[in-house]
C-alpha positions as CSV (number, residue, x, y, z in Angstrom):
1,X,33.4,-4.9,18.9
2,X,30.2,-3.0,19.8
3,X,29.0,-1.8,16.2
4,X,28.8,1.8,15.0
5,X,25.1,3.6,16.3
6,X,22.4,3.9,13.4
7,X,21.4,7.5,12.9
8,X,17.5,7.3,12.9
9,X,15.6,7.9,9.8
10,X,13.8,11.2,9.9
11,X,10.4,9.1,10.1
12,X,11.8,7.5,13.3
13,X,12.0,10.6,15.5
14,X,8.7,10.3,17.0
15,X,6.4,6.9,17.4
16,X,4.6,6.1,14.4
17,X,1.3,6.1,16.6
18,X,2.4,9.8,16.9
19,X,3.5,10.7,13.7
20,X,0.3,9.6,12.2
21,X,-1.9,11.4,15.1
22,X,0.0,14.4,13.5
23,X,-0.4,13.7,10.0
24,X,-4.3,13.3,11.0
25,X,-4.6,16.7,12.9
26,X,-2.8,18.5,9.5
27,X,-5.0,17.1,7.1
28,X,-8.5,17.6,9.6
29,X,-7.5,21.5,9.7
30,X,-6.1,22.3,6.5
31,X,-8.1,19.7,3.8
32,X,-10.6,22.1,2.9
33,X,-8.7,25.1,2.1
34,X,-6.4,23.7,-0.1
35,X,-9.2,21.3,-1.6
36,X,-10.5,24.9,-2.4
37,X,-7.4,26.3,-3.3
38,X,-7.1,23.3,-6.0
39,X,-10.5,23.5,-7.4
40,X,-10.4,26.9,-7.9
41,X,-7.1,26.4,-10.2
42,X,-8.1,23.3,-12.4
43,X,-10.7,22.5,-14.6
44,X,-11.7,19.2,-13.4
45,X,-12.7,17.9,-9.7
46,X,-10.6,15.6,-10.1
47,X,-7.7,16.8,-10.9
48,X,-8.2,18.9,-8.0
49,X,-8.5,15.0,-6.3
50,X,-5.3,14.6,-7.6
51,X,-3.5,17.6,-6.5
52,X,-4.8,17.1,-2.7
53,X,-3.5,13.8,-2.7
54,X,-0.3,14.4,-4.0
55,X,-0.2,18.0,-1.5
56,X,-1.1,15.8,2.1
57,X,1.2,12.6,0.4
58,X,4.2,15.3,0.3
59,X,3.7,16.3,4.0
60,X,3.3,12.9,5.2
61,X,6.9,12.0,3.8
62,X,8.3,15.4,5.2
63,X,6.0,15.7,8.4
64,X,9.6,16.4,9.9
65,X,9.6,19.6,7.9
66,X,5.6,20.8,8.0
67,X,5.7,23.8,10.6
68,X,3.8,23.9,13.8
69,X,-0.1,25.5,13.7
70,X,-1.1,28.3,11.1
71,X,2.4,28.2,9.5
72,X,1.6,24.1,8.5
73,X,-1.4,25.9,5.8
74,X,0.9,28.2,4.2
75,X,3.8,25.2,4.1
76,X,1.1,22.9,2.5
77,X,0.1,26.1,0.1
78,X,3.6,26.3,-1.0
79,X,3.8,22.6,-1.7
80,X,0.4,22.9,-4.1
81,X,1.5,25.4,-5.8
82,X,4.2,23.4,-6.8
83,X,2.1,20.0,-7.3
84,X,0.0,22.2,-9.3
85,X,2.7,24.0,-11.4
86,X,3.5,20.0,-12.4
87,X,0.2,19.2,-13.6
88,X,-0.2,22.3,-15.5
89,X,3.0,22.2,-17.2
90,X,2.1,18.0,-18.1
91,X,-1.5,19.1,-18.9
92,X,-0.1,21.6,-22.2
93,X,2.5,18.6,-22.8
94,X,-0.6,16.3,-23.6
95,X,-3.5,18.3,-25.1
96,X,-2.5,21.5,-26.2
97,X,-5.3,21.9,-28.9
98,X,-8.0,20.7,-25.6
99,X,-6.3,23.3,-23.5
100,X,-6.6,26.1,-26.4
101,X,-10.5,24.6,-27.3
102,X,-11.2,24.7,-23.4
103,X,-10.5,28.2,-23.3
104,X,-12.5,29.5,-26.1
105,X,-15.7,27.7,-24.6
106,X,-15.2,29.6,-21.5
107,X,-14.8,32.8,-23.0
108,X,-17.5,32.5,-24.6
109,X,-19.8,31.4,-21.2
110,X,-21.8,34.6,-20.0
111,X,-20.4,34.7,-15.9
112,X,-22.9,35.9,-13.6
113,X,-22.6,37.5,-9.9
114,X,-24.6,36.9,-7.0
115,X,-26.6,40.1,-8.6
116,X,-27.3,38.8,-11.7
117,X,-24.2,41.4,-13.1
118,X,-23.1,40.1,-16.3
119,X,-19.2,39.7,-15.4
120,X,-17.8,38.1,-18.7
121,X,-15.7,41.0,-19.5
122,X,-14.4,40.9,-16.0
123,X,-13.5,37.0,-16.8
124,X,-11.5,37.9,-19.8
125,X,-9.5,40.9,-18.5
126,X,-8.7,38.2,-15.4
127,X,-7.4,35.8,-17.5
128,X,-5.3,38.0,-19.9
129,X,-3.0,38.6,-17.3
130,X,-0.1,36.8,-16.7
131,X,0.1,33.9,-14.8
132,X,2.3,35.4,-11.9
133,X,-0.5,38.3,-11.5
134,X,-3.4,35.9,-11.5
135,X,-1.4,34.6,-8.9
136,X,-1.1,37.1,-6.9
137,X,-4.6,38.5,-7.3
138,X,-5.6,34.8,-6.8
139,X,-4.4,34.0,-3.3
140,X,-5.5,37.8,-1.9
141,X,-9.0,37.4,-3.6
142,X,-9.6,34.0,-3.2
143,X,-7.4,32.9,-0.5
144,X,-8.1,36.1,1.7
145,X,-3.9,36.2,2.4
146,X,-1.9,39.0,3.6
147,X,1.3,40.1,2.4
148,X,3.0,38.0,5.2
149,X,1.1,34.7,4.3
150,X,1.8,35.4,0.6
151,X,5.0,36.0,1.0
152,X,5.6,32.8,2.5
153,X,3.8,30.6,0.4
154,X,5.9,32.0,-2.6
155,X,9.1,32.1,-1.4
156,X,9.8,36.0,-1.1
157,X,10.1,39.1,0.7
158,X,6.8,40.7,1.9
159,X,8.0,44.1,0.1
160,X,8.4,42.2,-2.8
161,X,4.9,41.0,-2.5
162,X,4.0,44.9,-2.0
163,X,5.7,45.3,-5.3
164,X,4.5,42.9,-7.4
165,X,0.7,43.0,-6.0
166,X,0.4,46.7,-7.0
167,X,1.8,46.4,-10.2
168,X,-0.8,43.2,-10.5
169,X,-3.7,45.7,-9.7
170,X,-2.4,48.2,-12.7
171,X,-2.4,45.8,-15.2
172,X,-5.5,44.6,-14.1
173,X,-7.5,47.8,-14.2
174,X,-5.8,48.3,-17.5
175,X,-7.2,45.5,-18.6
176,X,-10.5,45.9,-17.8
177,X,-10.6,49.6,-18.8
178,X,-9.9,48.0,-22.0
179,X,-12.9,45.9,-22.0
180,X,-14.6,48.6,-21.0
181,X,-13.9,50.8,-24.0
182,X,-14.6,47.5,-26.0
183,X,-17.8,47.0,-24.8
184,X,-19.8,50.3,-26.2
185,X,-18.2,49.2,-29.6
186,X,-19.5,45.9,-29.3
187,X,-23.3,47.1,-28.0
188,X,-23.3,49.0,-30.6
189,X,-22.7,46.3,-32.8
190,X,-25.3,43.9,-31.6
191,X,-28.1,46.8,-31.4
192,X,-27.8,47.4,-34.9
193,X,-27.7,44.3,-36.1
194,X,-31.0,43.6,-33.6
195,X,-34.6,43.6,-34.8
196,X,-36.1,47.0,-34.1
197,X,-37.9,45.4,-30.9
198,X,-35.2,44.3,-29.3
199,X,-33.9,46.3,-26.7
200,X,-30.3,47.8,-27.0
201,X,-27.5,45.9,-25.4
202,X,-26.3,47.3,-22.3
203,X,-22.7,48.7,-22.5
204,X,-20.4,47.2,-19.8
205,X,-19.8,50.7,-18.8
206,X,-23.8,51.2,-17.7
207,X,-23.3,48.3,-15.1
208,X,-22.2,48.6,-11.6
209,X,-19.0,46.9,-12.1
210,X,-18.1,50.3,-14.2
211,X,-19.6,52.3,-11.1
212,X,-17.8,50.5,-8.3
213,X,-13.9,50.7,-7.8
214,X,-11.5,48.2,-9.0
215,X,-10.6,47.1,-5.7
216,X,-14.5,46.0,-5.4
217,X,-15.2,44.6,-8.3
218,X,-15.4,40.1,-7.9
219,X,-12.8,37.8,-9.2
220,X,-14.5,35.5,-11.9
221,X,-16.1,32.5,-10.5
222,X,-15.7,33.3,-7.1
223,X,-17.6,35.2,-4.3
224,X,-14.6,37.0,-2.5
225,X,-13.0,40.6,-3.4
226,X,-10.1,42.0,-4.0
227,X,-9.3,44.4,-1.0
228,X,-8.9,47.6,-0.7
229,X,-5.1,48.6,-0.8
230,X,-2.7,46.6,0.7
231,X,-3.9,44.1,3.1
232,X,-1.8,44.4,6.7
């Protein structure tokens, strides 16, 4: 009696010679951008190490599912996101009092622009947002994605990227209005407690981050800008 036909395991649809060619082609075009995307969203290179390796070790158990040219970078964005949702959510479960000392120290680091602009207030308003609209601001700004691309690395509708990016950009230039009403408090403050030859702190409103418009002024720690209205 002739036995029963094996259905093929997904991994045996194509030659492994092929499969790995594949695997090699996705990981030459797309290493570097989410290498990037991973650095910029952890505090350690290697943890960013990690987060690649656990990203390209994904699609090389579900090469069957990573989609065909462009599409494969957003598919490998989704699955870092995830990878590093994981590490963030075991990072607080270890050192909670590291995570909370971590952040104080960078607060209080001075974060400089490519023109010597002192964007520390522009650091803290960014990361007094929530999560979700760093996010968001995140893969525009620093990613350079549209609301298509975005849309399909989190899961959504591209109008409900529309929706939740402009809200993002309110709360964000709430945010740094407040630090901007802060800061002549705070000058003032330091000038007065000054010798009499120092000069008088400069209020973050005097700087060209006050003069330019929201949708110019840098992410921290990172050369790109946030466009100008919608990106198409």
């Amino acid at each position: 009696m002739p036995s029963p036909s094996r259905r093929p395991h997904p991994q045996e649809s194509q030659p492994p010679d092929d499969r790995r060619r594949r695997f090699e082609d996705v990981y030459a075009a797309n290493r570097a951008r989410i290498l990037g995307y991973a650095l910029r969203r952890t505090n350690d290179p290697q943890d960013a190490a990690d987060v690649l390796a656990e990203t390209f070790l994904t699609a090389w158990r579900r090469l069957d599912d990573v989609p065909p040219g462009d599409q494969a970078r957003l598919w490998l964005y989704g699955v870092a996101r995830r990878v590093l949702a994981n590490h963030h959510r075991g990072e607080r479960r270890r050192s909670a009092l590291a995570a909370d000392l971590g952040s104080r120290l960078r607060d209080g680091l001075a974060v400089q622009d490519t023109s010597g602009v002192d964007l520390t207030g522009v650091g803290a308003a960014f990361r007094g947002l929530p999560e979700s609209d760093r996010e968001l601001l995140a893969l525009v700004g620093w990613e350079g994605l549209d609301h298509g691309e975005i849309a399909t690395v989190l899961g959504c509708s591209r109008n409900a990227v529309r929706i939740r990016l402009h809200r993002a950009r309110r709360r964000f230039a709430r945010a740094l209005a407040r630090v901007d009403a802060d800061a002549p408090e705070t000058a003032a403050h330091a000038t007065s407690a000054a010798p009499a030859t120092s000069a008088p702190a400069t209020p973050l409103h005097a700087t060209s981050l006050h003069a330019a418009p929201l949708h110019a002024a840098p992410l921290p720690a990172a050369g790109r800008r946030i466009p100008n209205g919608d990106p198409t």
